[in-house]
C-alpha positions in Angstrom: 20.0 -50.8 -11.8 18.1 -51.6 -15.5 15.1 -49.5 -15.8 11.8 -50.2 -16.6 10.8 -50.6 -20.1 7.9 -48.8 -20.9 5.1 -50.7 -22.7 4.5 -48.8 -26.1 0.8 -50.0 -26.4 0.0 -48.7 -22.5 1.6 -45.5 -23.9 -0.7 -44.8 -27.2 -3.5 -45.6 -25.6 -2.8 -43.5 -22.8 -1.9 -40.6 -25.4 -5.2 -41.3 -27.2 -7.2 -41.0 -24.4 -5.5 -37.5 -23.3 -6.1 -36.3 -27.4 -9.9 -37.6 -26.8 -10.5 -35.9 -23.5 -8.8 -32.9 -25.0 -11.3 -33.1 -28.1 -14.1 -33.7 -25.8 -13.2 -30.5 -23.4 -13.1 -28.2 -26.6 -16.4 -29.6 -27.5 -18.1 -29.0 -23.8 -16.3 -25.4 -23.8 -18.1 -25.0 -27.1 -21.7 -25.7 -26.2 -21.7 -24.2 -23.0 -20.8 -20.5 -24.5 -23.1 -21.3 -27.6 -20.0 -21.6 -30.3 -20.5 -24.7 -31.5 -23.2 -23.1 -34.2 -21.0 -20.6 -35.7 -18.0 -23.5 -35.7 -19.8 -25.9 -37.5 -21.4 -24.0 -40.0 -17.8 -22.6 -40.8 -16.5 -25.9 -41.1 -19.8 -26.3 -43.3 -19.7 -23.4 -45.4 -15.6 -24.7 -46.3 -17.4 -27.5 -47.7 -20.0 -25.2 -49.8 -16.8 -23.8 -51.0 -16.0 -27.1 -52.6 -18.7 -26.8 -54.6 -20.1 -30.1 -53.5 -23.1 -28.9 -52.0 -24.0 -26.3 -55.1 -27.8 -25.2 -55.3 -27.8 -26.4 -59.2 -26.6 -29.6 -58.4 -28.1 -32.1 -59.9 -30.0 -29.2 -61.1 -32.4 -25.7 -61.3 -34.8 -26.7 -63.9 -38.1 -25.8 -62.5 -39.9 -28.6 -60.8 -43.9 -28.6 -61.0 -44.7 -28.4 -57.3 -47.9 -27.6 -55.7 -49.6 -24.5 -56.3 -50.1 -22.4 -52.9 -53.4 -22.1 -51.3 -55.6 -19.3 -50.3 -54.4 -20.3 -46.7 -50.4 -20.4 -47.3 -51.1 -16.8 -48.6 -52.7 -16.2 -45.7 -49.9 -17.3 -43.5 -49.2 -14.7 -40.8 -45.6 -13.7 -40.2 -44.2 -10.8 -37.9 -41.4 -9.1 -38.1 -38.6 -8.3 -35.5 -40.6 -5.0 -34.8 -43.7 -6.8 -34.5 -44.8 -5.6 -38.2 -47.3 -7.9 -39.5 -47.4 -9.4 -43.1 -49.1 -12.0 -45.1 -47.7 -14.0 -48.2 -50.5 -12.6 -50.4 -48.5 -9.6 -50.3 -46.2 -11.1 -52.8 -48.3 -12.6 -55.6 -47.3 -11.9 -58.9 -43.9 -11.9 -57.7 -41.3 -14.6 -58.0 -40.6 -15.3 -53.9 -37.2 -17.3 -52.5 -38.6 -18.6 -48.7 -35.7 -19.7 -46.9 -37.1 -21.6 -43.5 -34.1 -21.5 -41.1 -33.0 -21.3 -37.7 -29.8 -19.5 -36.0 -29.2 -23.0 -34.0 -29.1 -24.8 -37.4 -25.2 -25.4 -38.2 -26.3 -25.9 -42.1 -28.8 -22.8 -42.0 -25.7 -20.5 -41.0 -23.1 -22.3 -43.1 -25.3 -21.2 -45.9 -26.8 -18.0 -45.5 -23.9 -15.7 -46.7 -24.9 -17.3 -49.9 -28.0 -16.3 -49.7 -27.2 -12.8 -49.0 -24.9 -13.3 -52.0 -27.8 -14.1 -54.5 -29.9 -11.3 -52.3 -27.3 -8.4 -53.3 -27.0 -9.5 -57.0 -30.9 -9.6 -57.5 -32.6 -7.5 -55.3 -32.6 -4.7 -57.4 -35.1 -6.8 -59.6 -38.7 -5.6 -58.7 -40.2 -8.8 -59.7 -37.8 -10.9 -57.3 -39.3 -10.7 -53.5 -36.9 -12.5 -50.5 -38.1 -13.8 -47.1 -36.8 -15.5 -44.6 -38.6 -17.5 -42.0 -37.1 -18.1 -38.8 -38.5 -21.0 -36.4 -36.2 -20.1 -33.4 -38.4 -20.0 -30.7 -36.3 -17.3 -28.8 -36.8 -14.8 -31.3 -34.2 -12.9 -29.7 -31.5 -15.4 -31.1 -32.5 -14.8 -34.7 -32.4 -11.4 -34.4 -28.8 -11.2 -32.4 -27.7 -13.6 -35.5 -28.7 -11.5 -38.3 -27.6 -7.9 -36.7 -24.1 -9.3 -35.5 -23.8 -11.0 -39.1 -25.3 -7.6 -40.7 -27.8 -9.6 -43.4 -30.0 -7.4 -44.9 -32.4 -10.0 -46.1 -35.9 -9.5 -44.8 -37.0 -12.3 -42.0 -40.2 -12.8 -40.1 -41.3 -15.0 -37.2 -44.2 -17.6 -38.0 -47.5 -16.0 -35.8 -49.4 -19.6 -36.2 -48.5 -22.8 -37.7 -46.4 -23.3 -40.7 -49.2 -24.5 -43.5 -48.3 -27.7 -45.8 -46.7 -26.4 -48.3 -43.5 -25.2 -46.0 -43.5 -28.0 -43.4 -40.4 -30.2 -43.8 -38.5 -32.2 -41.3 -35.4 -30.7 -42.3 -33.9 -27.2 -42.3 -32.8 -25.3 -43.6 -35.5 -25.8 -46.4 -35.5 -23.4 -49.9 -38.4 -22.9 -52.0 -39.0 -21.1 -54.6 -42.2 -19.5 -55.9 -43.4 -18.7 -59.5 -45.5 -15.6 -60.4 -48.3 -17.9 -60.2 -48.3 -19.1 -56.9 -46.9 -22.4 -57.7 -43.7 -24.4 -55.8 -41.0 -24.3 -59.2 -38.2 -25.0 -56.6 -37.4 -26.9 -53.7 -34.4 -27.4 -51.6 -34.1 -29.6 -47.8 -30.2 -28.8 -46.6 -27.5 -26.9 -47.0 -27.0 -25.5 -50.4 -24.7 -22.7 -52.2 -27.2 -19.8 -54.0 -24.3 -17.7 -54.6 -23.7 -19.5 -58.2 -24.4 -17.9 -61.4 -26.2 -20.8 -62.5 -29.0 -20.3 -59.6 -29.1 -16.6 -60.4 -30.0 -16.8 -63.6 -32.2 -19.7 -63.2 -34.3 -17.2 -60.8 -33.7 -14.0 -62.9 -35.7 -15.7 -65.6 -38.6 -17.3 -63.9 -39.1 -13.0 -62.8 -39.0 -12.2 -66.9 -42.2 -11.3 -68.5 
């Protein structure tokens, strides 16, 4: 009795489709327990490591943004513990504003950086750091940074972001001068963990 040839193209596509439902159930698994965050930003931050995604690239010159207004100063933020602050608490100082959220893939792939940069300059009394988080479960942000173990400062909006900070991506990096003016602007994932970065910020603090 011959037996029955069996047709090679029936069988890849047959063992395609197993691969893609196999993909696809990872993926599912993934979203429902609320992994698929901390996986992509890994796979991100690998890509950071390539140093194709480098916070001086094309560059860190200062840029001559908009000064901030008496009303971004004014901007309300709270804390995890419900502390209150306002921006003008940090004129005269040089301030990195990070706007993320612990949903965003890019935001997570990049903040160990920013802890990096946050270790190595913290120290400098002229150099303030805050974080603004826009997950509406505040909870989430705040499970995200304990588990992680970031010591970075970060604060909840209390009203509406004003126009300086609004961008419709995130994560979105600014940095301001000791006169209140925008020198720095980043929309996406970036590495600040390079020396270049650090010593572009450790000298807009001199003087």
């Amino acid at each position: 009795m011959n037996k029955k040839k069996k047709d090679p193209k029936k069988s890849s596509l047959k063992r395609t489709l197993l691969e893609w439902g196999g993909i696809a159930a990872v993926v599912g698994v993934l979203y429902l327990t609320g992994l698929h965050t901390e996986v992509i930003g890994t796979l991100q931050r690998a890509l950071l490591w390539t140093g194709l995604f480098n916070a001086d690239t094309p560059t860190v010159e200062t840029v001559d943004g908009p000064m901030l207004t008496q009303a971004a100063f004014n901007l309300p933020l709270e804390s995890s513990r419900g502390e209150q602050l306002h921006l003008e608490k940090y004129k005269g100082k040089v301030l990195f504003v990070n706007v993320w959220a612990s949903w965003c893939p890019p935001c997570v792939a990049e903040m160990p950086t920013i802890e990096t940069l946050y270790e190595n300059t913290s120290d400098n009394e002229n150099i303030k750091f805050l974080l603004i988080s826009l997950d509406e479960e505040k909870g989430n942000a705040v499970e995200f940074m304990e588990d992680k173990d970031f010591p970075m400062p970060y604060y909840f909006p209390v009203s509406g972001m004003p126009e300086v900070f609004r961008s419709p991506y995130i994560p979105s990096t600014y940095v301001i001068s000791k006169e209140g003016q925008v020198i720095f602007k980043r929309e996406g994932i970036a590495d600040y963990s390079t020396r270049s970065f650090r010593q572009w910020l450790t000298k807009q603090a001199e003087g």
